[in-house]
C-alpha positions as CSV (number, residue, x, y, z in Angstrom):
1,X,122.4,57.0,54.2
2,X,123.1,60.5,54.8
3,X,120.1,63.3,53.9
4,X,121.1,66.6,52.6
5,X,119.8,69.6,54.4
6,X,117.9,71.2,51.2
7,X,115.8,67.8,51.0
8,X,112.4,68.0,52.6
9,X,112.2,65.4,55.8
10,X,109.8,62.7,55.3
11,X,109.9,60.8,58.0
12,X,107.0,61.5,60.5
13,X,106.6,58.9,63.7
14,X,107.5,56.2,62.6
15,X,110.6,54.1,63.2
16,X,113.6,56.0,61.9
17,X,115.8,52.9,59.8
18,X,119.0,51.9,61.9
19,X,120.6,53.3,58.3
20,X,119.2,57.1,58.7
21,X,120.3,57.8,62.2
22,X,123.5,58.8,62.0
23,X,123.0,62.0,64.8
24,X,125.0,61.9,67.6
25,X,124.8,63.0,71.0
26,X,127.1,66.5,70.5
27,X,123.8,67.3,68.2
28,X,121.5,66.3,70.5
29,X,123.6,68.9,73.2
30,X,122.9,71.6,69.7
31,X,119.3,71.4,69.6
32,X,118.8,71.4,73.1
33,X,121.3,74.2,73.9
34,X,120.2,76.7,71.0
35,X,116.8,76.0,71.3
36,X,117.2,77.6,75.1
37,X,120.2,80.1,74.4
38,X,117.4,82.8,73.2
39,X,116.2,85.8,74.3
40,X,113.3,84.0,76.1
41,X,115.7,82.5,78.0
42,X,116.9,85.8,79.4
43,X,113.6,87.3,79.9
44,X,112.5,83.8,82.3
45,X,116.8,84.9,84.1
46,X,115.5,88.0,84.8
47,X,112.2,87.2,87.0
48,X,114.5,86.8,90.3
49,X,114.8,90.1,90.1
50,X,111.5,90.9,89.3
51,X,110.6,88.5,92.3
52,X,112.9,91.2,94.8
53,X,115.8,88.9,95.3
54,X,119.5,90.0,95.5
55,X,121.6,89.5,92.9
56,X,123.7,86.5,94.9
57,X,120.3,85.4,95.9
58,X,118.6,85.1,92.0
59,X,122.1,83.3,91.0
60,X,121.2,81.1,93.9
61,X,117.7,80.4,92.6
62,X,118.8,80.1,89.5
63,X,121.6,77.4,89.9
64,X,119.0,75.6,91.8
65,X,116.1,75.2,89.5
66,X,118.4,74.8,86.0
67,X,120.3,71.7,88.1
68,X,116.6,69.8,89.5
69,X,115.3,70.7,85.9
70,X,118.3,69.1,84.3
71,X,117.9,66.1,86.1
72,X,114.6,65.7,85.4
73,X,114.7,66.5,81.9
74,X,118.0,64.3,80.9
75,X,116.5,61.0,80.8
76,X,113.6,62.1,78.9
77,X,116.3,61.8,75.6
78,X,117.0,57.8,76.2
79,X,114.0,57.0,74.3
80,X,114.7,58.3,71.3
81,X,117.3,56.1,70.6
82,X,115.9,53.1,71.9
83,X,112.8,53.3,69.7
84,X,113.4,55.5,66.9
85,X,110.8,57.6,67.5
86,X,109.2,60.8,69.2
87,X,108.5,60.6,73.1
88,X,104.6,60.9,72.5
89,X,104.5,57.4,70.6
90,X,107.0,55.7,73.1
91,X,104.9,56.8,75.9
92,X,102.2,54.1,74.4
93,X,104.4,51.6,76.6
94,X,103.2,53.0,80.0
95,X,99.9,54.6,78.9
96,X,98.7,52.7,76.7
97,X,98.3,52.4,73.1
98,X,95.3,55.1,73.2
99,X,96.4,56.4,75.9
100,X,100.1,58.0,74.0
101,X,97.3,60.9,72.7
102,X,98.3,62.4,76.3
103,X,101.8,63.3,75.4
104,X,101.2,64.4,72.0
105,X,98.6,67.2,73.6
106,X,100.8,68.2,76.2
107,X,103.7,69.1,73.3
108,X,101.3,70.1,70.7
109,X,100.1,73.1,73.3
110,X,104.0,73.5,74.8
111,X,104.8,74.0,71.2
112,X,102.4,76.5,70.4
113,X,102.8,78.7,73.6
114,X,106.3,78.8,73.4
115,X,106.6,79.3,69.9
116,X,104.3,82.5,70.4
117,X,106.3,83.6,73.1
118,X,109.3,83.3,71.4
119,X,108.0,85.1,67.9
120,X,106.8,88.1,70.1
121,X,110.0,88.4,72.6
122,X,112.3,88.1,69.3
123,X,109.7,90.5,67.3
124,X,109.8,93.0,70.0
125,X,113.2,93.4,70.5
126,X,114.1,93.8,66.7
127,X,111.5,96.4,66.3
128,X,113.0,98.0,69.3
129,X,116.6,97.7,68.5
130,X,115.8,98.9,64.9
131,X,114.1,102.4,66.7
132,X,116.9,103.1,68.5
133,X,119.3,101.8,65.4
134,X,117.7,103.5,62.9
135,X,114.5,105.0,63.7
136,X,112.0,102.4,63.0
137,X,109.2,103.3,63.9
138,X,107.7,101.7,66.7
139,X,104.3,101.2,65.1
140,X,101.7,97.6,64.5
141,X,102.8,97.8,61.5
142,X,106.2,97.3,62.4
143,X,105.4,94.8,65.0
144,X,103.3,92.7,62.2
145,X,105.9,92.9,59.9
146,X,108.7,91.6,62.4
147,X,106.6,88.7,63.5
148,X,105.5,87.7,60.0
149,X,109.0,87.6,58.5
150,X,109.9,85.8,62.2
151,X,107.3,83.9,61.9
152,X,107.5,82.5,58.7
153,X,111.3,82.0,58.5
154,X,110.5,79.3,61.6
155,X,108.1,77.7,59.4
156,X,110.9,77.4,56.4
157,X,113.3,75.7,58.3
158,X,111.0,73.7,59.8
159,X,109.1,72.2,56.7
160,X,112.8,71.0,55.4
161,X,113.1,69.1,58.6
162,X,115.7,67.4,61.0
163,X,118.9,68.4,58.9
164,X,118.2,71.9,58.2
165,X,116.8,72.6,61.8
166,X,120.7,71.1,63.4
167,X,122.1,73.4,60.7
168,X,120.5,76.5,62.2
169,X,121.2,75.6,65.9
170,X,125.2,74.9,65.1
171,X,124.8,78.3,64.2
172,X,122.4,79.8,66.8
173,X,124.6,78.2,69.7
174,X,128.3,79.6,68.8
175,X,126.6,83.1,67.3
176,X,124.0,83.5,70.2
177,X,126.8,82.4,72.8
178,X,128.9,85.2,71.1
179,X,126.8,87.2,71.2
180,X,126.1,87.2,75.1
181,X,129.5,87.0,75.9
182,X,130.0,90.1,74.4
183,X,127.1,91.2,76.4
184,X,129.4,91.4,79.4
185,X,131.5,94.3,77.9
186,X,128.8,95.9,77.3
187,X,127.5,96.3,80.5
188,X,130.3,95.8,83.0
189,X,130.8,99.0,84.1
190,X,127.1,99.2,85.3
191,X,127.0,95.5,87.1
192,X,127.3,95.8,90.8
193,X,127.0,91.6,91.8
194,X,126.3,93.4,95.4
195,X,123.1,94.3,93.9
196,X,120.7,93.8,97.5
197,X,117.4,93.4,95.9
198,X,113.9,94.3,98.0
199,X,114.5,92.0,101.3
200,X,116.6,93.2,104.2
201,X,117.0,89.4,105.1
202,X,115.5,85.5,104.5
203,X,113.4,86.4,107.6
204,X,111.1,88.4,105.3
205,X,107.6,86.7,105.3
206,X,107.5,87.0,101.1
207,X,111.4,85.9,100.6
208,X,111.1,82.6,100.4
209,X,108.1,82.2,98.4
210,X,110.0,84.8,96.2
211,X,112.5,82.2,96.0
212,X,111.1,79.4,95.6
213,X,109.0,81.1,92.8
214,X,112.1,82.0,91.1
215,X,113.9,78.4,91.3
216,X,110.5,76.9,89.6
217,X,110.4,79.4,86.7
218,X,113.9,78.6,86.1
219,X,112.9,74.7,86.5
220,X,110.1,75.1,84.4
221,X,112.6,76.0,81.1
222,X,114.0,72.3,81.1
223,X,110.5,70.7,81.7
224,X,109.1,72.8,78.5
225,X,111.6,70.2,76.4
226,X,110.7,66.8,78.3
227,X,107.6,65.9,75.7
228,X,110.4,67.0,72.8
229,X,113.3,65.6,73.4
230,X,112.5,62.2,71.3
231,X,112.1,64.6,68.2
232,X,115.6,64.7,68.2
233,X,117.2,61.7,69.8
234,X,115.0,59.4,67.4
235,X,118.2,60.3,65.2
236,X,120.9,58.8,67.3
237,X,121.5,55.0,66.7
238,X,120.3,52.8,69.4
239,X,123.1,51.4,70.2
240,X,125.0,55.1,71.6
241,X,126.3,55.1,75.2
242,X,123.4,55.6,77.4
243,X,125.0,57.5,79.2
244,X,126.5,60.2,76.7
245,X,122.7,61.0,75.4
246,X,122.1,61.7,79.1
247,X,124.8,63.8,79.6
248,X,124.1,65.6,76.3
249,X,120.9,66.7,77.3
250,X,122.2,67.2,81.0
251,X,125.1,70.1,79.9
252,X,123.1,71.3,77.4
253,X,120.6,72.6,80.1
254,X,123.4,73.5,82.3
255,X,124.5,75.9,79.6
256,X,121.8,77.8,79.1
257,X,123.6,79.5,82.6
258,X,125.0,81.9,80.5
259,X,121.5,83.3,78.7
260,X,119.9,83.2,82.3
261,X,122.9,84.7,84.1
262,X,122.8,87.4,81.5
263,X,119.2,88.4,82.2
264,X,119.4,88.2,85.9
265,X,122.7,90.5,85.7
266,X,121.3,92.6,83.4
267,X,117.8,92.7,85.0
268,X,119.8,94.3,88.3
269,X,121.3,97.1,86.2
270,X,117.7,97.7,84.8
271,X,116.3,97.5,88.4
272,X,118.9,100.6,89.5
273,X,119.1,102.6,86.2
274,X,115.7,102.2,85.1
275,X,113.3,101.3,88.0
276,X,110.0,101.4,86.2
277,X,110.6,99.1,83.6
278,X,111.0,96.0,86.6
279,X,107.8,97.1,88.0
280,X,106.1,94.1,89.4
281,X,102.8,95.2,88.2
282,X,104.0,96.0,84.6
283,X,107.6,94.6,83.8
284,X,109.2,95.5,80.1
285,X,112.4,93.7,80.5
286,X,112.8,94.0,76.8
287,X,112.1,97.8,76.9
288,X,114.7,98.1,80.1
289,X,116.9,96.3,78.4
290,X,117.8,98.6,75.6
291,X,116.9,101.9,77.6
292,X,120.2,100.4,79.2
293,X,122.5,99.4,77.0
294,X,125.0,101.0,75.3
295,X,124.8,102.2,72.0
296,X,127.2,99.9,69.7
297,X,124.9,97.1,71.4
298,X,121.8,97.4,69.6
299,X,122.9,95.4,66.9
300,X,124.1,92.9,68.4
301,X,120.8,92.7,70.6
302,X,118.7,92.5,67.2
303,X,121.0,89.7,66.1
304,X,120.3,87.7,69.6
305,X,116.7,88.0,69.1
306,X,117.3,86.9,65.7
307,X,119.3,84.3,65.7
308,X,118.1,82.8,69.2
309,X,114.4,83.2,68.7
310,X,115.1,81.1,65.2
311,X,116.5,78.5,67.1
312,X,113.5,78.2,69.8
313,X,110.8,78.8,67.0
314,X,112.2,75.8,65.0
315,X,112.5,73.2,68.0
316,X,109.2,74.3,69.1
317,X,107.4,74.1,66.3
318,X,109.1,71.0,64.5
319,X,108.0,69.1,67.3
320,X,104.4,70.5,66.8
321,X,103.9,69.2,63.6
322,X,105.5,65.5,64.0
323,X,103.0,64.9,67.0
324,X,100.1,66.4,65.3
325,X,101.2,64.2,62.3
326,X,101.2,61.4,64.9
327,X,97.5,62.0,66.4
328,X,96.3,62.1,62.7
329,X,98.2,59.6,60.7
330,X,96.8,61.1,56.9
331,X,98.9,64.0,57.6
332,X,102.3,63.9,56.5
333,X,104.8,65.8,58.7
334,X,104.9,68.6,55.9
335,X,101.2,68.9,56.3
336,X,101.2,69.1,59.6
337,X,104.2,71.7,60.0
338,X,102.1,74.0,57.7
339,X,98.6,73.6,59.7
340,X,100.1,73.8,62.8
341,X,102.3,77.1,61.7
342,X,99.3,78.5,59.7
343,X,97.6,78.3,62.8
344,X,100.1,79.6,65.1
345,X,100.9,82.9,63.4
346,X,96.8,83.4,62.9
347,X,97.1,83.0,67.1
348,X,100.7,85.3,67.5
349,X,98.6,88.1,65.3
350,X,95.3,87.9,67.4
351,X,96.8,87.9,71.0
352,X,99.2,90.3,70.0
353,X,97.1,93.0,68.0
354,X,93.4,92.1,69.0
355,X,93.0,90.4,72.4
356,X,96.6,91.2,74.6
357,X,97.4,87.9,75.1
358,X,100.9,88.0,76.4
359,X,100.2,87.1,80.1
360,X,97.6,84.8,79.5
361,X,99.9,82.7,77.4
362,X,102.2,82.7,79.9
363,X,99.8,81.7,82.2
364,X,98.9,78.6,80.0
365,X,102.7,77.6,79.5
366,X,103.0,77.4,82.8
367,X,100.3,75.2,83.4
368,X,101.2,73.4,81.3
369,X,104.6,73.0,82.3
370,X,102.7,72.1,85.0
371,X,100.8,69.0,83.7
372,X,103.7,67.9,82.2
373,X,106.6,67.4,84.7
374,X,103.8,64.6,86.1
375,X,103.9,62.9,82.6
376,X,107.4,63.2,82.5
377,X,108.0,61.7,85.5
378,X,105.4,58.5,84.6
379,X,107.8,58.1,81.8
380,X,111.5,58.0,83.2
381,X,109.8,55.5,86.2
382,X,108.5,53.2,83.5
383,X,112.1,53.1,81.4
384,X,113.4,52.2,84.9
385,X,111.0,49.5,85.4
386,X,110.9,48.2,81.9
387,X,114.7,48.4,82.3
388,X,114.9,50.4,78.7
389,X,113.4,47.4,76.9
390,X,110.4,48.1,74.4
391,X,108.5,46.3,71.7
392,X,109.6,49.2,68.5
393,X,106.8,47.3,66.9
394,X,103.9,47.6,69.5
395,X,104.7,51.2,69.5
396,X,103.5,51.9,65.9
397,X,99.7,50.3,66.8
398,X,98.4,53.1,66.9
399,X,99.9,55.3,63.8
400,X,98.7,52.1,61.9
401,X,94.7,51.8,63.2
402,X,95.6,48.7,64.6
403,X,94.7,46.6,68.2
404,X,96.6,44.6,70.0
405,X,100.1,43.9,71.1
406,X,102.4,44.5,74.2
407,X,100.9,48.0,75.1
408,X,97.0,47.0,74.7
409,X,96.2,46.7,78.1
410,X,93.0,47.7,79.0
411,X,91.2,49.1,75.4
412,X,94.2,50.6,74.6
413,X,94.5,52.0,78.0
414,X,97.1,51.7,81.0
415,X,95.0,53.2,83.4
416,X,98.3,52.7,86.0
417,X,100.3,55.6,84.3
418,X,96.9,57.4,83.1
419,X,95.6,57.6,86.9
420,X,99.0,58.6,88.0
421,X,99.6,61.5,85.1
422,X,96.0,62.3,85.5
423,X,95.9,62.4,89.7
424,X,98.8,64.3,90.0
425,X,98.2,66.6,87.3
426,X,95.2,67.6,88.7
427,X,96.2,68.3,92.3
428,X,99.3,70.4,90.8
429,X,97.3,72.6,89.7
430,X,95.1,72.9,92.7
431,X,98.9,73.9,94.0
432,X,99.6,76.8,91.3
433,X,100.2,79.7,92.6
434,X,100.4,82.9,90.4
435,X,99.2,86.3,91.8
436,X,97.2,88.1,89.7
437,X,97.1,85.3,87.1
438,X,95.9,82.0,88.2
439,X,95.8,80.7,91.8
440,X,94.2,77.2,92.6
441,X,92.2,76.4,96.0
442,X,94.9,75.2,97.0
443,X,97.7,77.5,96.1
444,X,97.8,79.9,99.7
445,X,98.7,76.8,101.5
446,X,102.4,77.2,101.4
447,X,102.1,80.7,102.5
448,X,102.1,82.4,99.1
449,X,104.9,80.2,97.4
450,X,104.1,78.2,93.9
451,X,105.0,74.6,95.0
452,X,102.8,72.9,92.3
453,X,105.4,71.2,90.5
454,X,107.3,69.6,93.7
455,X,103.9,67.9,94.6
456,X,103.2,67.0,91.4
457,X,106.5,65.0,90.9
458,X,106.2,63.3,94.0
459,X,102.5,62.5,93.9
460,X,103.5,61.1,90.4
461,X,106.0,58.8,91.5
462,X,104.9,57.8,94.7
463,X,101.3,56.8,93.0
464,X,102.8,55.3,89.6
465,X,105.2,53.3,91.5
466,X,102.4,51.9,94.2
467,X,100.1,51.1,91.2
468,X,102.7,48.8,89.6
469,X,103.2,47.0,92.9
470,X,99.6,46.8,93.7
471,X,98.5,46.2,90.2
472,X,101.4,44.4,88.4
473,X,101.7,44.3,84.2
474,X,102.3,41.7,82.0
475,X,105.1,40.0,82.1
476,X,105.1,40.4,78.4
477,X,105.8,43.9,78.5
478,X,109.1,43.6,80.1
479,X,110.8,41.7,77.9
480,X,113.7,39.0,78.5
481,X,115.2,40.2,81.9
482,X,111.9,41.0,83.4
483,X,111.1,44.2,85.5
484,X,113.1,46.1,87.6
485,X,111.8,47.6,91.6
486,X,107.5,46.1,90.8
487,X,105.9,42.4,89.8
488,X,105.0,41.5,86.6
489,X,101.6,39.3,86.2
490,X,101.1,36.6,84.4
491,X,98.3,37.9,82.4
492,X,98.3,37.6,78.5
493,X,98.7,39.8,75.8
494,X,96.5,39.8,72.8
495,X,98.4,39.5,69.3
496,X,98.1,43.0,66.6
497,X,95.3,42.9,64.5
498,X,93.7,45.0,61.9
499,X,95.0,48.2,60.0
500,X,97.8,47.4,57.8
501,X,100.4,44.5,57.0
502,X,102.5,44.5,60.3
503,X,106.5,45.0,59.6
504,X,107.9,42.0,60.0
505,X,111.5,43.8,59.8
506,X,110.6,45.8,62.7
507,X,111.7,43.7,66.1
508,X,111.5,44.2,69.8
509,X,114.7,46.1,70.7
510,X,116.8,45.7,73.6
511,X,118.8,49.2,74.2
């Protein structure tokens, strides 16, 4: 059945029918590309710069962080598919039926920074485009009115749903891409690749925590999707190659090269034509940017902040409302969509007029970024083990207020995956590193560098994978080839009870 993109989505977490998914991996490669070929995008390109490094040395950096993020990221879209459903309610299979509440916080918050950050980068560079267009003036009101018709565009296209929000990204990706191309007319007369940055050589005490640094900002974009990706793959039918979901989500990451390449190119020009606005203490890449370019450029600068901060707002906030309609079953995902945006634009108006809090929200995304490559990695280690076999009908306890099944465990919990998420979590952030922002007791030990996320994917999977061996599953929960790498036990699992008639047209799959 195929769903026209002017009817309002109405399908929240549960299974999508085998009959409605009819997405295929090329629009799971849209979503994921457009929702990361945005302005954002090019602001996170130019930290390198920011950071000191060369130009040679940032594209370094840079190729390093979007690859290890990619890979990380790319089997996060397999479960989609397989259960027809977001990640947060497949993640009940390795944290328990309760326990699934974990990944709908993480996104809930992702959503909600980003979403912020991407209404204010997007707002600020119309506002600033249309000053040097046409005279705007450069004014709060100008600003409010910016983010409010931003703002509430996102909403729009997010209340209609799943069909209108691929509609908008087909778009965003070939305009935005465009758009950047174009970019390098515009400024390659100033771009010197050459471009030696702050350090006379890697022997520099500060270089490599500079670069390092650089590589996990850039490694932190693909992360940000990891609790979202399920939004969108619930679409494609279970039975796609496995391996063309991965690879969609895999180049779509890749791609975002171009949006990063163009801020850490343009970010060098800035840093020779226009010193102050890279200023570690106060950077304004936005402002650089358009003291910079060329004049015929404007436009088509307000038109990338347009058209790519669309495309984040809606995959950000789309995936808001579906998990909040998740945690709290008596809201529809309509109902949701609105809370959640109502609440998100009250938040944009208040950091941005009342309490300046630009920084601090990037300070929160990253941490939790930070608390979610751990999760992520609990995940992608249980498909592995489980060998990408679930129980579709187990997932949905919870939605329904039931007990029971597959994914009971312990009172709903599996405190395996919640002691591994939760452990590593935690000493990440002891880890985190960022000057003048937020630095954990731990955070000096690597001589200034940020290496949070490195030890909190390897904590993860070194402690999830020894808690499986030590402390085997149910066989149950395996399904008919049994697990892959741990032992199973031979423990029981109790039957679903309670809460509604269970679907009886809803079987284990087998993807």
């Amino acid at each position: 059945m195929t769903t026209s993109i002017t009817e309002i989505e109405t399908y929240g977490v549960e299974r999508i029918p085998d009959a409605d998914r009819s997405a295929r991996p090329l629009d799971l490669f849209r979503l994921a590309f457009g929702g990361a070929n945005t302005f954002a995008t090019c602001v996170l390109g130019a930290f390198p710069i920011l950071f000191g490094l060369s130009f040679r040395q940032g594209l370094a950096a840079t190729v390093l962080g979007l690859v290890a993020g990619a890979m990380l990221l790319a089997p996060m879209s397999l479960f989609g598919p397989a259960n027809g459903t977001n990640n947060a309610v497949s993640s009940s299979a390795h944290l328990g039926v309760h326990g699934r509440v974990v990944g709908s916080f993480l996104s809930l918050l992702t959503a909600v920074a980003f979403f912020s950050i991407s209404v204010w980068s997007s707002g600020d560079a119309l506002v600033g485009g249309a000053h040097r267009l046409a005279g705007v003036p450069e004014s709060d009101v100008s600003y409010g009115i910016a983010y409010a018709v931003f703002a509430g565009l996102v909403l729009v296209v997010c209340v209609y749903g799943f069909r209108f929000m691929l509609l908008v990204n087909k778009i965003a990706v070939v305009a935005a891409s465009a758009l950047f191309v174009l970019g390098a007319v515009a400024f390659a007369g100033d771009f010197d690749p050459g471009y030696a940055g702050s350090f006379a050589s890697t022997a520099d005490p500060l270089f490599w925590p500079s670069f390092i640094g650089s590589a996990l900002i850039v490694l932190s974009n693909p992360v940000s999707f990891g609790a979202f990706l399920g939004d969108w793959s619930r679409y494609i039918p279970a039975g796609a190659p496995r391996r063309r979901v991965v690879g969609a989500a895999f180049l779509a990451q890749l791609a975002t090269l171009l949006p990063f390449v163009f801020g850490l190119a343009t970010a060098s020009i800035i840093a020779t034509r226009a010193a102050r606005y890279v200023d570690p203490a106060a950077p304004n890449y936005v402002g650089g940017l358009l003291a910079v370019s060329p004049g015929w450029y404007f436009l088509p600068l307000c038109l990338i902040a347009l058209i790519g901060g669309l495309s984040t707002g809606t995959t950000s906030l789309y995936g808001t409302g579906l998990d909040f309609s998740s945690v709290f079953p008596r809201f529809s995902r309509v109902q949701a969509t609105f809370f959640i945006g109502a609440l998100s634009i009250a938040f944009i108006f208040v950091g941005r007029f009342a309490l300046n809090l630009a920084q601090s929200i990037s300070t929160f995304a990253t941490l939790i970024i930070t608390c979610t490559a751990p999760w992520m990695i609990v995940m992608v280690l249980g498909y592995a083990t489980r060998r990408g076999w679930y129980d579709a009908d187990a997932l949905q306890v919870f939605n329904r207020r039931q007990r029971g099944g597959r994914y009971w465990f312990t009172h709903g919990w599996n405190w395996r995956g919640m002691s591994a998420w939760l452990v590593s979590a935690v000493v990440a952030l002891l880890f985190t590193n960022l000057p003048g922002q937020f630095v954990g007791p731990l955070g000096e030990l690597a001589n200034g560098a940020d290496v949070s996320l490195p030890v909190g994917l390897a904590l993860a999977a070194v402690l999830y994978l020894a808690l499986l061996s030590v402390f085997p599953e149910p066989r149950a929960v395996y399904g008919p080839d049994g697990p892959r790498f741990v032992k199973a036990s031979t423990a029981d699992v109790p039957p679903i009870i309670g809460g509604p008639d269970r679907h009886a047209d809803a079987p284990a799959n087998a993807s």
